[in-house]
C-alpha positions in Angstrom: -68.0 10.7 15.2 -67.0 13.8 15.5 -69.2 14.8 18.0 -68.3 12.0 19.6 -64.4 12.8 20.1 -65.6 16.4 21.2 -67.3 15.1 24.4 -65.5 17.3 27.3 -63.6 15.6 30.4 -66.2 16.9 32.2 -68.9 15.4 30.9 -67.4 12.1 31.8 -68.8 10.6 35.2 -65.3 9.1 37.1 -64.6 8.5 40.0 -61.4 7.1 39.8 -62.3 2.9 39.8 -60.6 2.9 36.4 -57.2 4.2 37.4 -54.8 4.8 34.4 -56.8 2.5 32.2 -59.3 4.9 31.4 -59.1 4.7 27.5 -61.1 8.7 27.4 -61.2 10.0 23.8 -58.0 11.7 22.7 -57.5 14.8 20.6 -55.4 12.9 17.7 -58.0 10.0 17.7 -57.2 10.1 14.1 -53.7 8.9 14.3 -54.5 5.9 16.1 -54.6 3.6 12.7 -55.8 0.5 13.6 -59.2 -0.4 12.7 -58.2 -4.6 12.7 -55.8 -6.9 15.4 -54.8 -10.0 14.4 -53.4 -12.5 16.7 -52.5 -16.1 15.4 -52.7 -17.0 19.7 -55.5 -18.5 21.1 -54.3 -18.4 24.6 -56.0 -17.0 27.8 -53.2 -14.3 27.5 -53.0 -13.7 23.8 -57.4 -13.1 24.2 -56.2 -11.0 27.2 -54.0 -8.8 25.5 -56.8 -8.9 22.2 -59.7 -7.9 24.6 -57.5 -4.9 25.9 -56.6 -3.6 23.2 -60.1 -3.9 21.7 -61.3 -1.9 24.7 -58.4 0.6 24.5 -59.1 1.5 20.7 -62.7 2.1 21.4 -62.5 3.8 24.1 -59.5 6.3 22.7 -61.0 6.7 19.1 -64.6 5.7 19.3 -64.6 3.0 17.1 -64.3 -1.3 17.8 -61.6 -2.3 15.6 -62.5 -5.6 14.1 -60.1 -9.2 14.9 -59.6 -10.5 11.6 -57.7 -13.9 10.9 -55.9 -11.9 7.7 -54.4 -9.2 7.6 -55.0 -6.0 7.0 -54.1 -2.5 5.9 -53.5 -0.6 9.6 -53.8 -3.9 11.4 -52.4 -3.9 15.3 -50.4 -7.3 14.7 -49.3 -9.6 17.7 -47.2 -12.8 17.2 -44.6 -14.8 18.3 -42.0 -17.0 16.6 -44.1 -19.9 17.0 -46.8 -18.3 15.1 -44.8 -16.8 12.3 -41.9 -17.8 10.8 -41.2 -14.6 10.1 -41.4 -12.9 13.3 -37.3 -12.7 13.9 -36.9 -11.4 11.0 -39.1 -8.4 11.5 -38.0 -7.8 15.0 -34.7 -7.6 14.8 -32.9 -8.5 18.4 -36.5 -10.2 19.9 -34.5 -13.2 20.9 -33.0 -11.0 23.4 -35.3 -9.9 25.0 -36.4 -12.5 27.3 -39.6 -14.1 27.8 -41.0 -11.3 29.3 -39.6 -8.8 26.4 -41.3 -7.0 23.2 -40.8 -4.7 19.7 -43.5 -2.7 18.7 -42.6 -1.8 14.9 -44.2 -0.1 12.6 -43.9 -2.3 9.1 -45.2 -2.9 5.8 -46.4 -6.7 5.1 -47.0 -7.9 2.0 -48.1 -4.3 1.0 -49.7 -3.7 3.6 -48.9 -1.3 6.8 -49.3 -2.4 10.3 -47.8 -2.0 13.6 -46.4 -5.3 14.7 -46.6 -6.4 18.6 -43.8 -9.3 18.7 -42.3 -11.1 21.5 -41.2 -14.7 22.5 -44.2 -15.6 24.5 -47.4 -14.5 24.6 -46.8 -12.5 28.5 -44.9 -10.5 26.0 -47.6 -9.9 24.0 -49.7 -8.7 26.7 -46.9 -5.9 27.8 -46.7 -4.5 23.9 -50.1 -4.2 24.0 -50.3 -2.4 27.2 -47.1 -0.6 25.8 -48.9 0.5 22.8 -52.0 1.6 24.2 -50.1 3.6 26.9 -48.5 5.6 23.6 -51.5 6.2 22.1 -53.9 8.0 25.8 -50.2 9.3 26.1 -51.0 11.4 22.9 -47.6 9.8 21.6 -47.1 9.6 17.4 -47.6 6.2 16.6 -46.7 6.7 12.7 -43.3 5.4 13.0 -42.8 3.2 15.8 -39.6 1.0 17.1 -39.8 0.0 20.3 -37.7 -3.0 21.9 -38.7 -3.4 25.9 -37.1 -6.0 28.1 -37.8 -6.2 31.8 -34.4 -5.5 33.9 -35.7 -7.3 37.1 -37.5 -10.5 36.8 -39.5 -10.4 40.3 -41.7 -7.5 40.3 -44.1 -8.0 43.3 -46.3 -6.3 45.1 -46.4 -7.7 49.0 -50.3 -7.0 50.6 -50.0 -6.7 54.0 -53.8 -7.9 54.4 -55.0 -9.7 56.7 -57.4 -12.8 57.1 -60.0 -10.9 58.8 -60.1 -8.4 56.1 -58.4 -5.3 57.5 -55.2 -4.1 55.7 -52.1 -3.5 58.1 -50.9 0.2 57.2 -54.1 0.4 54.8 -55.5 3.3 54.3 -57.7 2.9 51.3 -60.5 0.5 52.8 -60.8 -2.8 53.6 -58.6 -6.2 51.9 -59.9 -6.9 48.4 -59.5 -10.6 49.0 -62.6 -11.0 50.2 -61.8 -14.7 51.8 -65.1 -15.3 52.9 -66.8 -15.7 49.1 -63.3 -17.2 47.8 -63.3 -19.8 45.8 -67.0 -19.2 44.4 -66.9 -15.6 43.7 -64.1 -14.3 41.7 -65.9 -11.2 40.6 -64.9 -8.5 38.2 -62.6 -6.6 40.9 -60.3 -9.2 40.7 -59.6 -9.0 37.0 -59.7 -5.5 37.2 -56.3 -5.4 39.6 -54.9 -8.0 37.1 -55.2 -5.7 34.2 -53.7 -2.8 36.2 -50.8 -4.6 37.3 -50.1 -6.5 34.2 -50.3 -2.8 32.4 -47.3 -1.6 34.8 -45.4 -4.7 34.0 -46.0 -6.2 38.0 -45.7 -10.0 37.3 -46.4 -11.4 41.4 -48.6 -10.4 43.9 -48.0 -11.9 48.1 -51.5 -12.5 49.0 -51.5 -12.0 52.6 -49.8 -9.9 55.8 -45.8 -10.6 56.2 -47.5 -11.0 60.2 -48.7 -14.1 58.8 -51.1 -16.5 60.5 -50.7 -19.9 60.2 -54.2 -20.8 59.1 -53.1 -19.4 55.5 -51.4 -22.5 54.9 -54.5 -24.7 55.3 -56.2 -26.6 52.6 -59.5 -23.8 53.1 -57.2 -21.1 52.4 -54.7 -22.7 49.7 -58.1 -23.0 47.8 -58.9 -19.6 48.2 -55.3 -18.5 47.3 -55.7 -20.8 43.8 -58.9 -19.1 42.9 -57.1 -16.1 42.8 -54.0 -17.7 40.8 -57.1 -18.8 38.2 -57.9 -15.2 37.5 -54.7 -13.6 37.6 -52.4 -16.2 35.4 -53.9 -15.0 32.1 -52.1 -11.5 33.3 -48.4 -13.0 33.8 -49.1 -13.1 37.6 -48.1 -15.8 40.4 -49.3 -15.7 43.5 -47.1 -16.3 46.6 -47.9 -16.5 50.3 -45.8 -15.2 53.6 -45.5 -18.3 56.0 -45.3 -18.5 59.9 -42.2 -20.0 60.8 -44.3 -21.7 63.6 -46.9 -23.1 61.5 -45.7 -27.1 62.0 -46.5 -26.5 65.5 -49.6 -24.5 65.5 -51.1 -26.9 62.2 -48.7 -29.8 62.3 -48.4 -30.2 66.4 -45.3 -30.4 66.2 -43.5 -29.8 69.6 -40.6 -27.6 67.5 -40.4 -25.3 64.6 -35.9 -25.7 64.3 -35.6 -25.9 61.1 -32.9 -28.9 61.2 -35.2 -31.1 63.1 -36.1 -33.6 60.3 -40.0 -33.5 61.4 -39.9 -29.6 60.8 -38.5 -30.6 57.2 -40.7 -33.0 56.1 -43.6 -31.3 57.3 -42.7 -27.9 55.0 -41.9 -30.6 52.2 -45.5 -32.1 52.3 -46.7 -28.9 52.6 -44.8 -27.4 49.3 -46.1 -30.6 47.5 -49.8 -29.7 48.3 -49.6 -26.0 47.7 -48.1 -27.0 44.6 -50.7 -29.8 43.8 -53.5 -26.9 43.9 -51.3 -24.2 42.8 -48.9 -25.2 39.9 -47.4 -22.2 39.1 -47.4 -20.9 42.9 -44.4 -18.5 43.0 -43.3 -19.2 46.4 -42.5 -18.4 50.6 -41.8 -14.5 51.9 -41.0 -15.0 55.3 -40.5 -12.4 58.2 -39.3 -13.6 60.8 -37.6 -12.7 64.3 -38.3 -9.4 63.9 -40.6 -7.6 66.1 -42.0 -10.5 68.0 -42.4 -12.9 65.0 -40.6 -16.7 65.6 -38.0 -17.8 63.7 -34.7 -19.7 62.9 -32.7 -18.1 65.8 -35.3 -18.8 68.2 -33.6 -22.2 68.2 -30.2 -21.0 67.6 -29.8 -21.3 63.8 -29.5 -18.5 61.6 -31.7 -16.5 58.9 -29.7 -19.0 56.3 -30.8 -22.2 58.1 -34.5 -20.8 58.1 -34.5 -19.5 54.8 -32.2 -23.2 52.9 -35.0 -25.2 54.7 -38.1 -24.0 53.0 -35.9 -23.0 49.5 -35.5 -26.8 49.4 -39.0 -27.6 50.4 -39.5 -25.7 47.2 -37.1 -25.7 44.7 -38.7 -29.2 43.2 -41.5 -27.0 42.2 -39.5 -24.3 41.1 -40.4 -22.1 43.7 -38.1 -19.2 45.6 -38.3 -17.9 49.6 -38.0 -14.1 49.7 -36.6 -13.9 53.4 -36.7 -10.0 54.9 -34.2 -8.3 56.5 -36.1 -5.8 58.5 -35.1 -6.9 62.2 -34.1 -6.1 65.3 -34.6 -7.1 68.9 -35.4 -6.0 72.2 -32.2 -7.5 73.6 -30.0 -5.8 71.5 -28.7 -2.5 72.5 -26.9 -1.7 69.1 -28.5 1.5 67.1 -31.5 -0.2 65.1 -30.1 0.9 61.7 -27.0 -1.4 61.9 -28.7 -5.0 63.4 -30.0 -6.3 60.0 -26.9 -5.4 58.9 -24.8 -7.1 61.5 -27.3 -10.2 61.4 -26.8 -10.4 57.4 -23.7 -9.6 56.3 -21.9 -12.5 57.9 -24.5 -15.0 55.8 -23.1 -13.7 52.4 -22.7 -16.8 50.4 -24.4 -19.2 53.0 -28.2 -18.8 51.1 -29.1 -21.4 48.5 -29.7 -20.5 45.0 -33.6 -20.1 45.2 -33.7 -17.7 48.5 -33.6 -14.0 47.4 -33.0 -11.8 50.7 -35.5 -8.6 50.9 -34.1 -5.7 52.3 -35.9 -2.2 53.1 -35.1 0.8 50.8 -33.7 2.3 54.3 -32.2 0.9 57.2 -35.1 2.4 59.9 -38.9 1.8 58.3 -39.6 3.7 54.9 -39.2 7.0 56.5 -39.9 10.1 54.5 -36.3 10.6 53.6 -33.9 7.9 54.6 -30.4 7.0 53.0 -30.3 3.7 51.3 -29.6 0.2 53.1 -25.7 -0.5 54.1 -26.9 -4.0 52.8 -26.9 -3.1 48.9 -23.3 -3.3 48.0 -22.5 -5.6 51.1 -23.8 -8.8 49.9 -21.9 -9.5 46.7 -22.6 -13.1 46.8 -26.4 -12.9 47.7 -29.0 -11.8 45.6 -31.0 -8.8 47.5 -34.9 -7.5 46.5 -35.4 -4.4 47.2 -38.8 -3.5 49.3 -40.2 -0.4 48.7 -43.4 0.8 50.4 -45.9 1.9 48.2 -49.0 2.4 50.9 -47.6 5.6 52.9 -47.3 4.8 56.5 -45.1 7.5 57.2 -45.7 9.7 54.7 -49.8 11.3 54.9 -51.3 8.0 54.6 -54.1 8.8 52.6 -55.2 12.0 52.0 -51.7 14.0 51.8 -50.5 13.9 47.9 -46.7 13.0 48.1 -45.6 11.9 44.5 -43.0 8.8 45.7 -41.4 8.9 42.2 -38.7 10.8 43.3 -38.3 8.7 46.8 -38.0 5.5 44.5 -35.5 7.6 41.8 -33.1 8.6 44.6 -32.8 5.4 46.3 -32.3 3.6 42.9 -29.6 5.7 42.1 -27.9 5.9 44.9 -24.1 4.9 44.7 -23.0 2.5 46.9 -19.4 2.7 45.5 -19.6 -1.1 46.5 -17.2 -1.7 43.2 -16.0 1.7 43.0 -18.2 4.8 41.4 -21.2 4.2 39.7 -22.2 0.8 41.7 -25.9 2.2 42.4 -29.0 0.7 43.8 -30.3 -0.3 40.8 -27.4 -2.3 39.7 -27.4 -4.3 42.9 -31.1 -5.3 42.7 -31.0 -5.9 38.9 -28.4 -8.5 39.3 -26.0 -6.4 36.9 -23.3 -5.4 39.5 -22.3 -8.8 41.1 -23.7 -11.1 37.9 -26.8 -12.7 40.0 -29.6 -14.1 37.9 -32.6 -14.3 40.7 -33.7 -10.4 40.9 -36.6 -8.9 42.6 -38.2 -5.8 44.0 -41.0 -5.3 46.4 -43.7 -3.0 47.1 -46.1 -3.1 50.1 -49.5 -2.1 48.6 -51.7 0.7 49.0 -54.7 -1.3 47.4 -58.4 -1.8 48.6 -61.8 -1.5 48.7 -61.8 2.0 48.3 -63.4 2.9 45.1 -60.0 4.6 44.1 -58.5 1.8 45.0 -55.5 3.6 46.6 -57.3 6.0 49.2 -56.8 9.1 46.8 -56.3 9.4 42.5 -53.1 10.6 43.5 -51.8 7.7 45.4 -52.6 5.8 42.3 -49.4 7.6 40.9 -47.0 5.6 43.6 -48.8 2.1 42.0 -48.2 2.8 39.3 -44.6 4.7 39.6 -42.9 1.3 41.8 -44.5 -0.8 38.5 -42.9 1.1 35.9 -39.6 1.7 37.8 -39.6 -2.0 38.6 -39.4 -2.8 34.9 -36.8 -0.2 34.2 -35.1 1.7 37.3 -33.6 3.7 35.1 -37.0 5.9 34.2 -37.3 9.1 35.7 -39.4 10.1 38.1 -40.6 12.9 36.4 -41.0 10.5 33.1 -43.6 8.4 34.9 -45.2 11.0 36.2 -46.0 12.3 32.7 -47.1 9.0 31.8 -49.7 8.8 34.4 -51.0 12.5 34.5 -51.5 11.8 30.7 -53.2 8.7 31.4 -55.5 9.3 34.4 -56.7 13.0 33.3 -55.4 14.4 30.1 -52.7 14.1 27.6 -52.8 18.0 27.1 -49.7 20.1 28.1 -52.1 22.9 30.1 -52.9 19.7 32.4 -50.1 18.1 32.5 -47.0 20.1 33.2 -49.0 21.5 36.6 -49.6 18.0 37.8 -46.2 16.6 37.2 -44.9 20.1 38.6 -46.9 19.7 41.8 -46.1 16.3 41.7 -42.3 16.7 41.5 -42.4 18.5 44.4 -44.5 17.1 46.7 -42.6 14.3 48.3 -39.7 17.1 49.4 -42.5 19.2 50.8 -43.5 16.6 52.9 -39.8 15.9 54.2 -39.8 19.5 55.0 -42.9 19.6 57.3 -42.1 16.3 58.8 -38.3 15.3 59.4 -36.1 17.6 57.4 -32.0 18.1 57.5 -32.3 13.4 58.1 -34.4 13.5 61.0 -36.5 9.9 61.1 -39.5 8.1 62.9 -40.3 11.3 65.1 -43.9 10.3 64.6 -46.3 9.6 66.9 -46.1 6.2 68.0 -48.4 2.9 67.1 -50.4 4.4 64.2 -47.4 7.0 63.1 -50.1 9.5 62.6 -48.8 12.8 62.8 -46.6 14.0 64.9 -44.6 12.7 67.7 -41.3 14.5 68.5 -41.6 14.0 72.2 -42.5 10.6 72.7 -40.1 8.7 75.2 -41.9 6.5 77.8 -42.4 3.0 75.2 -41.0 -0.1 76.6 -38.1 -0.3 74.0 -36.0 2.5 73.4 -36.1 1.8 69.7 -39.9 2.3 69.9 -39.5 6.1 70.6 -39.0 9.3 68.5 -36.8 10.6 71.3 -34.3 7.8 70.2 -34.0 9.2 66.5 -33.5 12.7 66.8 -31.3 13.1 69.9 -32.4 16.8 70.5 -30.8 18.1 73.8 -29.3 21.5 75.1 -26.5 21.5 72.5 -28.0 20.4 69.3 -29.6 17.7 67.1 -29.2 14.5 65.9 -28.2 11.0 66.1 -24.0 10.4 65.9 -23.7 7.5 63.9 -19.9 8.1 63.3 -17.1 6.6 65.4 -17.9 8.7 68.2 -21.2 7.2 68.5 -22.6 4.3 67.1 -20.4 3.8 64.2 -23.4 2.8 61.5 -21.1 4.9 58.8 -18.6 2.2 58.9 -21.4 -0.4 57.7 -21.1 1.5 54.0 -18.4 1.3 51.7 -15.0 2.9 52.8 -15.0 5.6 50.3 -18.5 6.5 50.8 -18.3 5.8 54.7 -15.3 8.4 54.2 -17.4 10.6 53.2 -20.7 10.5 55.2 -17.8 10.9 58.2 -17.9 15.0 57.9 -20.5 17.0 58.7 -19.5 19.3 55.7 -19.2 16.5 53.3 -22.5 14.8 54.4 -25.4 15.4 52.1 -27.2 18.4 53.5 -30.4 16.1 53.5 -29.3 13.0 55.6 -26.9 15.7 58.1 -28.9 15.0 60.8 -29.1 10.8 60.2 -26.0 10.8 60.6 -24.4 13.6 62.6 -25.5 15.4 66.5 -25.0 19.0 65.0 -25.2 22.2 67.4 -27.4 24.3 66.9 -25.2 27.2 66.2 -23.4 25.5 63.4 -23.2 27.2 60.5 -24.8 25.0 57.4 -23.6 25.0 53.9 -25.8 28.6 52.8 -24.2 30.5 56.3 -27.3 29.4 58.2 -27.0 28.0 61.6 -28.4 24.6 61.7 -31.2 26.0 64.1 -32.6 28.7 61.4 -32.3 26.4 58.9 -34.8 23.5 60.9 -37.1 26.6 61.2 -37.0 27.4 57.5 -37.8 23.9 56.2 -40.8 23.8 58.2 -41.7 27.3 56.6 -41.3 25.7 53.5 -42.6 22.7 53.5 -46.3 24.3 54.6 -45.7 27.0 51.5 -45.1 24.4 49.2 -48.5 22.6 50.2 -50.3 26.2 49.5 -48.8 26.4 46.3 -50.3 23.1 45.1 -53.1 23.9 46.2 -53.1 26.9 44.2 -51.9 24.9 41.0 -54.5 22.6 41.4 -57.1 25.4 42.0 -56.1 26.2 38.6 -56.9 23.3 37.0 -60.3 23.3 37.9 -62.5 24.3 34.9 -59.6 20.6 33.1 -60.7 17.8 35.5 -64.0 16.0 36.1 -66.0 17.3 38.9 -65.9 14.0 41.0 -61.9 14.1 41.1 -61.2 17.4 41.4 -63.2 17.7 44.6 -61.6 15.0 46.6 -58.2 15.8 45.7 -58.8 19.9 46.4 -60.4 18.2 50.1 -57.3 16.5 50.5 -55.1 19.3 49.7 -56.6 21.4 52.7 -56.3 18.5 54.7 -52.6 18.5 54.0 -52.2 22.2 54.6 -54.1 22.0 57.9 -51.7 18.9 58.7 -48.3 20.5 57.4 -48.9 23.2 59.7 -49.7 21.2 62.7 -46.9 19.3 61.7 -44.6 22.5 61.3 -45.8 24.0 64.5 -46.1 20.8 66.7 -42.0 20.0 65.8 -40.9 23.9 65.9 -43.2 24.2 69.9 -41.0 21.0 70.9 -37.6 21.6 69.2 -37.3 25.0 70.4 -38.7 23.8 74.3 -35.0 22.6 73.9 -32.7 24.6 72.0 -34.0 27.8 73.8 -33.4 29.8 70.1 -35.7 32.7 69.2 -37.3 31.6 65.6 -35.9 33.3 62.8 -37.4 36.9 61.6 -40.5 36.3 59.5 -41.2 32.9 61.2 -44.3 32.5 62.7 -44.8 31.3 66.6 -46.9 28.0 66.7 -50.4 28.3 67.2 -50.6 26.8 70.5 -48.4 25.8 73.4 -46.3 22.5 73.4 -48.3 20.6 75.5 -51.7 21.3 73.5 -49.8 19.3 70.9 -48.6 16.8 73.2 -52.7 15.9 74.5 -53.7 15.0 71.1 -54.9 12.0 70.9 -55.8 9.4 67.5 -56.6 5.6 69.0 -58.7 4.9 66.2 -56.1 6.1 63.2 -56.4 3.8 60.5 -53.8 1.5 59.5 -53.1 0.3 62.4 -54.8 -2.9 63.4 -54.8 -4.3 67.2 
């Protein structure tokens, strides 16, 4: 046994397959008591939650702890009202923690001490015991536990953006794991795999299929497919939901319309609810995009984003079913600054959606930039319930191989104030229902999932998976708290590994903002597959689709005016904030350039002008990337072999990045300010138009 629990973390094989679930041996193996579970359940999810924890405990301590009908001393105990009488009495509060809620307690029962895992249903049971095993690879004390969990948004999603064909819009980690072709017959081991994962993070829906939807995932060979998956994943606590074209009665129905008041349009979504529903019982529901980048919708005919999105809510509200209908729009007719049109299309709708429609609205108002301040819609809508959609797969961030923690990204948005009801009316408080009393609450991530071995493209990226999970049950965790978890988790619960990781970590999503858009600059990546960068792009058909658009860079300085003077997008935020984001000098250093055209003589906050400073976060973004690399470097003789090679690959691949990043902006930013760089800042590496001639047309991610 011994010997056993001294097996080093290098002598384990990994490649990363198992994510955070890896259940290695821990140091205090010894302090994980139980050597019994008993669960009164017979359930798919109460033998769920029994086999993980089964695996947990042997793979943590070396030693299969028994199920026993009685029990006994050190027993893991899970059970619900139903199946104990009892159960209230020992967990104190449980009736208020929803059906999705648990208490872990430690206890003595009839003599005996055991841990008890109680909730009001048995999904509940299957969190605690992903809770409890999450303590024990954390290296947590177990001794004296009293733990009371609750979920504070009840949709927690993850939206794949894959497509029927099998590639993965904005995918970077392989191909789609739906592997349509062998659906319904083979649901193989994969699939249970990403069930355990995301029922372990508390992710309770999963949108099977691209928000660019075809219309052949409605038909009776795909809704079989769709309910395969549901088979697998409803032991886990997950529905399945499916994005809808809005012209789908006409392209399956033949249907010469797709208004959605014309009574044929109606009754064809109806029928269509009924046999999704037949073959699906617990199918979650609709997420619709639509008339946004050359996707149909309602006011192709006229009607609104309400009209669209009351229409199929009541095709599926017999069912019990919701519509998640996105905000992300804008249109080639409308001249208006981008960042305000989903803004100006939504706002007048507050009230006008029916009970069962949730609207989804991007963390930012661009397109998940690298640094973007929150929507204007959170706080505007006080009589609609909004989802937040984060994006977990990083389109605009390194895509795969550049490590940028999005912990803090999610933290900062979350927390944002939108003084909607005066000081301290965040983010969070908006999308949790708290702030104007809504009880349908949800949050989005676009997923970085597939057939890569890692499942995520990197380890690393694993962290954002499982970050928007665990700050999707409780926006209120730290960054830096989940962080921990997972370094804990996926290589080692001891201190010499994890405080370097969570420090590189913690710092690696504002490096990237420094070697790609710092000071708010946005979108100045190249264009189509957003690979790199782009500055200098201005010859697209729409002016919205160039960088030029964003950062505004001519002879007397930088960035786009969104005050009075110029577009006005301030006034779209509440007064006392708009008030603020008004001045230059009272505008977070951060977002100066989002939403001010600053000279490039100004002097910034530190005495600065703002044309040094540009320079200097380019500098420092590129030195922050050498100093992980460094830190990781260090850790070498701590992680497996497998695991630290890739990552310590994708590190230099960052650092070569950063600095063409760094030098492409700096060769381009200065071809227009006509400043000298700053002492002790090096010239770029090669002209301006060297940068310019690269070219990427087969950068992943980017499907024609």
């Amino acid at each position: 046994m011994l010997a056993f629990l001294n097996i080093t973390q290098g002598a384990w094989a990994e490649d990363g397959y198992d994510l955070w679930l890896r259940y290695r041996p821990v140091p205090n193996a010894q302090a994980i008591q139980p050597h019994s579970i008993t669960a009164p359940g017979h359930s798919p999810t109460v033998k769920a939650a029994v086999a993980e924890l089964t695996r947990g405990l042997t793979g943590l301590t070396g030693q299969a702890p028994a199920t026993d009908a009685m029990l006994r001393d050190g027993a893991l105990w899970l059970a619900t009202p139903t199946d104990s009488p009892d159960i209230a009495r020992l967990a104190p509060g449980l009736t208020k923690l929803g059906a999705e809620g648990y208490a872990i307690r430690s206890l003595s029962r009839d003599g005996k001490a055991v841990t008890l895992i109680a909730a009001n249903s048995d999904r509940g049971l299957l969190y605690g015991s992903f809770h409890y095993l999450r303590l024990a690879a954390s290296g947590a004390p177990l001794a004296r536990l009293d733990v009371r969990e609750s979920p504070r948004i009840d949709l927690r999603l993850l939206n794949h953006w894959d497509n029927l064909d099998g590639q993965v819009e904005r995918g970077y980690a392989g191909s789609s794991i739906w592997d349509w072709w062998t659906l319904p017959d083979d649901k193989g081991a994969r699939y249970t795999d990403y069930a355990r994962a995301n029922a372990s993070i508390g992710i309770n829906g999963t949108v099977l299929n691209n928000v660019n939807a075809k219309a052949e995932s409605l038909t009776p060979f795909y809704i079989a497919k769709a309910a395969a998956l549901a088979d697998v994943f409803r032991p886990y606590g997950i529905k399945v939901y499916l994005s809808v074209k809005w012209t789908a009665p006409m392209e399956l129905g033949g249907l010469k319309t797709a208004d959605p008041l014309d009574p044929a349009v109606v009754a064809w979504w109806r029928a269509k609810a009924d046999e999704i529903y037949a073959t699906i019982p617990d199918f979650g529901g609709f997420l619709v995009k639509a008339n946004s980048e050359g996707q149909p919708g309602p006011q192709d005919y006229k009607r609104t984003h309400a009209d669209g999105a009351n229409m199929l809510a009541a095709a599926v509200k017999p069912h019990g079913g919701i519509v998640m209908w996105r905000a992300f729009v804008y249109a080639h007719d409308n001249p208006d600054d981008r960042a305000k049109q989903a803004y100006s299309d939504f706002k007048p709708l507050d009230g006008q959606f029916a009970d069962n429609v949730i609207v989804q609205v991007k963390n930012g108002a661009i397109d998940f930039q690298p640094r973007e301040p929150f929507h204007p819609l959170f706080g505007a809508m006080p009589k609609t319930p909004l989802m937040m959609e984060f994006q977990i797969t990083k389109e605009y961030l390194g895509q795969r191989t550049h490590l940028t923690y999005l912990g803090p990204l999610f933290e900062e948005v979350l927390r944002a104030d939108t003084m909607a009801r005066g000081k301290g009316s965040t983010v969070a408080k908006v999308i949790d229902g708290s702030l104007d009393n809504h009880r349908l609450t949800g949050i989005a991530g676009v997923a970085n999932i597939g057939t890569d071995r890692t499942w995520s493209g990197s380890v690393f990226n694993q962290a954002d998976w499982y970050a928007f999970g665990r700050m999707a049950w409780n926006p209120d965790l730290s960054a830096q708290a989940v962080a921990r978890e997972w370094a804990a988790q996926t290589f080692s619960p001891a201190p010499s590994v994890i405080d370097p990781i969570v420090t590189m970590m913690m710092g690696s999503r504002e490096a990237a903002v420094n070697y790609m858009t710092p000071l708010g600059l946005a979108h100045i990546m190249a264009t189509g597959h957003h690979y790199g960068p782009g500055p200098w792009v201005s010859d697209l058909a729409r002016p919205e689709w160039n960088p030029v658009y964003y950062h505004r860079a001519d002879a007397s300085g930088i960035g786009f005016d969104r005050t009075k003077t110029g577009s006005n997008a301030i006034a779209q935020y509440a007064p006392a904030l708009a008030r603020r984001l008004a001045d230059p000098r009272t505008t977070p250093e951060r977002d100066l350039l989002w939403f001010h055209h600053v000279g490039w003589d100004q002097k910034l906050a530190f005495g600065e002008t703002l044309w040094n400073a540009l320079v200097h976060h380019y500098d420092a973004g590129v030195a922050d990337v050498v100093a992980m690399q460094a830190t990781w470097n260090g850790l070498a003789q701590q992680i497996d072999a497998d695991r630290f090679a890739q990552t310590q690959t994708f590190l230099a691949i960052q650092h070569r990045e950063a600095i063409w990043w760094r030098d492409a902006c700096i060769a381009y930013f200065q071809s227009i300010a006509k400043r000298p760089l700053p002492p002790g800042s090096a010239a770029p590496a090669h002209p301006l138009d060297w940068y310019k001639a690269l070219q990427f047309p087969f950068a992943p991610g980017n499907p024609k």
